[in-house]
KOLSEBA-938264 format. One record per residue (C-alpha): x, y, z; residue in three letters; residue number from 1. Coordinates in Angstrom, 3 decimals. Each point is the difference from the previous one (the first is absolute). Layout:
{{X; Y; Z}; 'ALA'; NUM},
...
//
This chain:
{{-29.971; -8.822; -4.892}; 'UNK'; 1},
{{2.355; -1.900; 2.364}; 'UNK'; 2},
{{3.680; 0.076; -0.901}; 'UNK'; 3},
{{2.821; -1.205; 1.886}; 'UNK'; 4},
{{3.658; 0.626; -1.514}; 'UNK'; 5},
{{2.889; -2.137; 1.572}; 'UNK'; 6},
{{3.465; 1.195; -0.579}; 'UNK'; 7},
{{3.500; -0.564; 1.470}; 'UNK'; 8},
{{0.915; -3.174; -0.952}; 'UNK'; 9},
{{3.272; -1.083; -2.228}; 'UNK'; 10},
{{3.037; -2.060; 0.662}; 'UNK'; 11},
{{1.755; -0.157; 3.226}; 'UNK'; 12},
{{2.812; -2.228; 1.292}; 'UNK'; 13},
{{-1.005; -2.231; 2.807}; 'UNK'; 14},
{{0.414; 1.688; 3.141}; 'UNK'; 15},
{{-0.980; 3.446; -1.460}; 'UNK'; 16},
{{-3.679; 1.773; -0.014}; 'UNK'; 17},
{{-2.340; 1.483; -1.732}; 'UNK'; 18},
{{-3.024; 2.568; 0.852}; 'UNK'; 19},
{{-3.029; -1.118; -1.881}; 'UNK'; 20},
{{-3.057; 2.897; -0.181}; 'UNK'; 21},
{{-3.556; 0.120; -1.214}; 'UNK'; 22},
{{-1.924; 2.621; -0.941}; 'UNK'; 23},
{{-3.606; -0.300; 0.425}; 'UNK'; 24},
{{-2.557; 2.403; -1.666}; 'UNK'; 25},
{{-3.599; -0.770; -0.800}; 'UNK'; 26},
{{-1.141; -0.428; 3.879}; 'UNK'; 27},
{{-0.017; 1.256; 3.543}; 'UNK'; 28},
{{3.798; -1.543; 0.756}; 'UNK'; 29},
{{-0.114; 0.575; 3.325}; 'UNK'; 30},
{{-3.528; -1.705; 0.520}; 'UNK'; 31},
{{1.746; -3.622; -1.014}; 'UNK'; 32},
{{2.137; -2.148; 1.556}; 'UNK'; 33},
{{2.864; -1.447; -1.949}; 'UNK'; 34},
{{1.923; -2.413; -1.519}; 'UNK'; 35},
{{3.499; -0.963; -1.789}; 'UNK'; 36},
{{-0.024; -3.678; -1.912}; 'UNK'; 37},
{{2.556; -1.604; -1.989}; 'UNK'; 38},
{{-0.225; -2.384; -3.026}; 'UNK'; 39},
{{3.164; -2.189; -0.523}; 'UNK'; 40},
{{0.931; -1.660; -3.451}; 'UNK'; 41},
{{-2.284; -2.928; -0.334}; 'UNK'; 42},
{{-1.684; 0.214; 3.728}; 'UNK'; 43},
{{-3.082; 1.702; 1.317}; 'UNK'; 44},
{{-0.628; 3.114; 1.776}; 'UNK'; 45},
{{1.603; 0.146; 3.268}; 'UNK'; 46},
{{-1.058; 2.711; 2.733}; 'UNK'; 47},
{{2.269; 2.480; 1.111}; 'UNK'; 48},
{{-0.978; 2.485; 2.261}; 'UNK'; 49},
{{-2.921; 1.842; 0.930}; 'UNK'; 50},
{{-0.695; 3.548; 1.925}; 'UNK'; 51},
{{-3.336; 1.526; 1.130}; 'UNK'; 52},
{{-1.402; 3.148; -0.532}; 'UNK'; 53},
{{1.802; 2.153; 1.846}; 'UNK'; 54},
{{3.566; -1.769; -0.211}; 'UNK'; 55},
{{1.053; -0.794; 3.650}; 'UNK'; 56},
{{-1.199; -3.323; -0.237}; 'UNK'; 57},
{{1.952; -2.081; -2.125}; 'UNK'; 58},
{{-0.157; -4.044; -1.251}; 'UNK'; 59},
{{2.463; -2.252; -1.635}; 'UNK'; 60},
{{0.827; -3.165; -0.712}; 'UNK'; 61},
{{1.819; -1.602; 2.813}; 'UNK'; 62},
{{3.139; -1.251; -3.018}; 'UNK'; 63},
{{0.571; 3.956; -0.695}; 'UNK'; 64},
{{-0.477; 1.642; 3.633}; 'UNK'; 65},
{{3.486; 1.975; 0.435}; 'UNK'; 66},
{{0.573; 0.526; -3.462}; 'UNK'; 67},
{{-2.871; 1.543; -1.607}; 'UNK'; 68},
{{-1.601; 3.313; 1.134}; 'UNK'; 69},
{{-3.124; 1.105; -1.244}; 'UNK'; 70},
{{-1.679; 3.364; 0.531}; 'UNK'; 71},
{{-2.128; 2.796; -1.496}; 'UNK'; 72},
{{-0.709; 3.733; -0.547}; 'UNK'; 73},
{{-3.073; 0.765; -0.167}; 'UNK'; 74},
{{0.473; 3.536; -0.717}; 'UNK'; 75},
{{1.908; -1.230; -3.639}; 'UNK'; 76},
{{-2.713; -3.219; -0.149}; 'UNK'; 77},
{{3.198; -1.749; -0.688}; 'UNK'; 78},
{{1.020; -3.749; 2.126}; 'UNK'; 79},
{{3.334; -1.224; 0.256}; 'UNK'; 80},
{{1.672; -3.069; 0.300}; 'UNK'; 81},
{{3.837; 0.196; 1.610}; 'UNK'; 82},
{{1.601; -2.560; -0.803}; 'UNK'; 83},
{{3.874; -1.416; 1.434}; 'UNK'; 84},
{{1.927; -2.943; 0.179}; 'UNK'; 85},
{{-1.587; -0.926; -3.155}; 'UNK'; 86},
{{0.668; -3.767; -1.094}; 'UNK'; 87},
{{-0.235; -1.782; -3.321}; 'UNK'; 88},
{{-3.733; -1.410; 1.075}; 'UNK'; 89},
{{-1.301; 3.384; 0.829}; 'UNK'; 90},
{{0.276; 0.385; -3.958}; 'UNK'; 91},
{{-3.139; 0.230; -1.650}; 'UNK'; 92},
{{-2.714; 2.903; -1.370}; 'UNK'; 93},
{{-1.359; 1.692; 2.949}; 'UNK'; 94},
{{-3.669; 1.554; -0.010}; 'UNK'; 95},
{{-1.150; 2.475; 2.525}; 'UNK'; 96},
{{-4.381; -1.210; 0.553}; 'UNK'; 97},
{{-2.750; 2.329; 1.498}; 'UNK'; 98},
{{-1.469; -2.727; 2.732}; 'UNK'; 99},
{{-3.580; -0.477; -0.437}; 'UNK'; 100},
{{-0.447; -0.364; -3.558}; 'UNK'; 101},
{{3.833; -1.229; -0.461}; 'UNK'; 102},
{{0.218; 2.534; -3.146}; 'UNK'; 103},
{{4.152; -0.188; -0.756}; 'UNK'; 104},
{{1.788; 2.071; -2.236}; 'UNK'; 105},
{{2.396; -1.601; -2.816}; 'UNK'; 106},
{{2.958; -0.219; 2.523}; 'UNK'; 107},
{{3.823; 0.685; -0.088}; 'UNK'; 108},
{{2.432; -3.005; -0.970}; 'UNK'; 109},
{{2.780; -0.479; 2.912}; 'UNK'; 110},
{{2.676; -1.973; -1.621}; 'UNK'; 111},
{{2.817; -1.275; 2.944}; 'UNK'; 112},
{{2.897; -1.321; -1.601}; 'UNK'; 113},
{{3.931; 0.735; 0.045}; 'UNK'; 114},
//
C-alpha cells in the first residue's frame, strides 16, 4: 500500500532552517509528480511546492520563492523540502501529497518560535 513518511521537522528560531524529507514506498515514486502542503493551527491546507517527475521542474508558491527548496531522489524514492529564512507563519504540520490522487502522509510539525 501507499505510504509516505515526513520527517525533519522540530523547533527552530526564526531565521534558521530546517530539511523536511518523505519517504515514499508503496508506488512507482518516480512515475508521480509531487507535492509539499502545510496545515497551520486553526487554518486550512495551504500549497507549498510542487516538482514533476523527473525533478528539474519545480513550482512554488509565489510567498515562499527564495526560501524554500524542494527536490527529490528518485533513486532513495525520498522528496525534500529545504527550507530557510523560516518565519513564525511558516509554522504549521507539513504533509508531503502524491499529485493525482492527493494521498498525504501524516506530516512533520515545524514549530518557529524563539
Amino acid at each position: 500500500q501507499v505510504q509516505l513518511v515526513e520527517s525533519g521537522g522540530g523547533l527552530v528560531q526564526p531565521g534558521g532552517s530546517l530539511k523536511l524529507s518523505c519517504a515514499a514506498s508503496g508506488f512507482t515514486f518516480r512515475s508521480y509528480y509531487m507535492s509539499w502542503v502545510r496545515q497551520a493551527p486553526g487554518k486550512g491546507l495551504e500549497w507549498v511546492s510542487g516538482i514533476n517527475f523527473g525533478g528539474d521542474t519545480t513550482y512554488y508558491t509565489d510567498s515562499l520563492k527564495g526560501r524554500f527548496t524542494i527536490s527529490r531522489d528518485n533513486t532513495k524514492n525520498t522528496l525534500y523540502l529545504q527550507m530557510n529564512s523560516l518565519k513564525p507563519e511558516d509554522a504549521a504540520k507539513y504533509y508531503c501529497v502524491k499529485v493525482g490522487d492527493n494521498y498525504r502522509g501524516q506530516g512533520t510539525q515545524v514549530t518557529v518560535s524563539s
